[in-house]
C-alpha positions, 0 to 999 in steps of 0.5 A, spaced: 530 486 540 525 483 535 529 480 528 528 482 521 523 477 518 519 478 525 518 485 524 518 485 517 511 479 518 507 484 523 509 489 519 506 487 513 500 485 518 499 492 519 500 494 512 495 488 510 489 491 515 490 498 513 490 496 506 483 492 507 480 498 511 482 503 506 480 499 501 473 497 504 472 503 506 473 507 499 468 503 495 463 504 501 464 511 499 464 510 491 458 506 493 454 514 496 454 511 503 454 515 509 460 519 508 461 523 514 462 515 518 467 512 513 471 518 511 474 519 517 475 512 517 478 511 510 483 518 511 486 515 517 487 508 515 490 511 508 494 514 513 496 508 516 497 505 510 502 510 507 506 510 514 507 503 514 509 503 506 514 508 507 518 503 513 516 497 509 520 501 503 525 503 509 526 496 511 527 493 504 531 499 501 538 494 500 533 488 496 531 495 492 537 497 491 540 491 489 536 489 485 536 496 481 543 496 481 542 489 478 537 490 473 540 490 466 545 485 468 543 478 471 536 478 474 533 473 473 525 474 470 521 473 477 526 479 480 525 483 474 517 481 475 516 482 481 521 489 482 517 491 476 511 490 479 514 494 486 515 500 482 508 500 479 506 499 486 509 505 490 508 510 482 500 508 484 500 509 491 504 515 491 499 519 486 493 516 489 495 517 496 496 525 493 490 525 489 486 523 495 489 529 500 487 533 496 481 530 493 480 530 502 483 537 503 480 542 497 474 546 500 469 543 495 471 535 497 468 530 502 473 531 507 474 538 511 471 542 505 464 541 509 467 547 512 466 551 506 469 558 505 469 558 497 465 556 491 464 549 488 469 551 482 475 551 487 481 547 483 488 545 484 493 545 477 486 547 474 482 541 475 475 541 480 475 537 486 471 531 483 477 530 478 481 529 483 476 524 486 475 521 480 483 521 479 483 518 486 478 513 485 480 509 478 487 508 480 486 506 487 483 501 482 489 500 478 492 499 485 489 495 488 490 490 482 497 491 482 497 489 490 494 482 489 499 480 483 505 483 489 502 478 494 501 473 488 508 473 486 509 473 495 504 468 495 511 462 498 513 467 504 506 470 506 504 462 506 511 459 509 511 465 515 503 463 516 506 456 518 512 458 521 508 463 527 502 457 528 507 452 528 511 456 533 505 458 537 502 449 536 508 445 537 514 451 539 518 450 533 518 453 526 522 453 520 526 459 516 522 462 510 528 465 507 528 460 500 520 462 500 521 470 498 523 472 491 531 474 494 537 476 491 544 476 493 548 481 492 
């Protein structure tokens, strides 16, 4: 069986290469590129990306709720940092994640809207399928912010567990990245 910190890093791995797809292929589409290659593309790594999100959530639910119970008592600054920056990271990801279905979804949009059966003016909660891309588009931008301070303020394991799998690959020994990550004892 494969031990947490192992699963948590390939995990991670994943979470990372859906995260760049996704990314990449959004601008291309904010740029007007060829819509109809890179929005299957950009749905199905988003996918990808949300499952991936939900289980690293899963795996790291006792640091979360550790640190939530802790939070007004002694945390120190960089766990309250870092689980403020956490928080903000799923709040995002969450109304992008929705902005984006239902930007995909809406009969108007880019995505299964070409198959049009309703007018342009088709809306959810009174807003017009470009609203909602509008919405998708800048706060995927806003996340996409928050991401690299989450990976700045894990910059020390990101980099430990880098150097343990290539020493481990080079000279067959490695060394544990526990002291690296931002971790709290309960």
């Amino acid at each position: 069986m494969i031990n947490k910190t192992k699963l948590n890093f390939w995990l991670d791995a994943v979470i990372l290469i859906a995260f760049l797809v996704t990314s990449v292929t959004g601008v291309l589409l904010w740029l007007g590129a060829g819509r109809g290659e890179w929005i299957t593309s950009h749905a199905w790594s988003g996918v990808v990306l949300l499952a991936g999100l939900i289980l690293h959530l899963v795996l790291h639910w006792d640091w979360v709720k550790c640190v939530v119970g802790r939070f007004f008592k002694r945390l120190s600054s960089p766990l309250r940092i870092n689980l403020a920056a956490d928080s903000l990271l799923w709040l995002l990801f969450s109304v992008v994640a929705v902005t984006g279905l239902v930007d995909w979804l809406l009969p108007s949009g880019r995505g299964w809207g070409r198959r049009r059966t309703l007018t342009s003016a088709v809306g959810l909660f009174s807003m017009e399928w470009h609203t909602w891309r509008d919405w998708h588009t800048w706060l995927g931008l806003a996340w996409l912010v928050i991401i690299i301070v989450h990976l700045v303020l894990h910059r020390k394991w990101i980099v430990c567990m880098l150097r343990r799998y290539w020493e481990a690959r080079v000279r067959g020994q490695g060394e544990s990245c526990e002291a690296g990550a931002a971790q709290v004892s309960c």
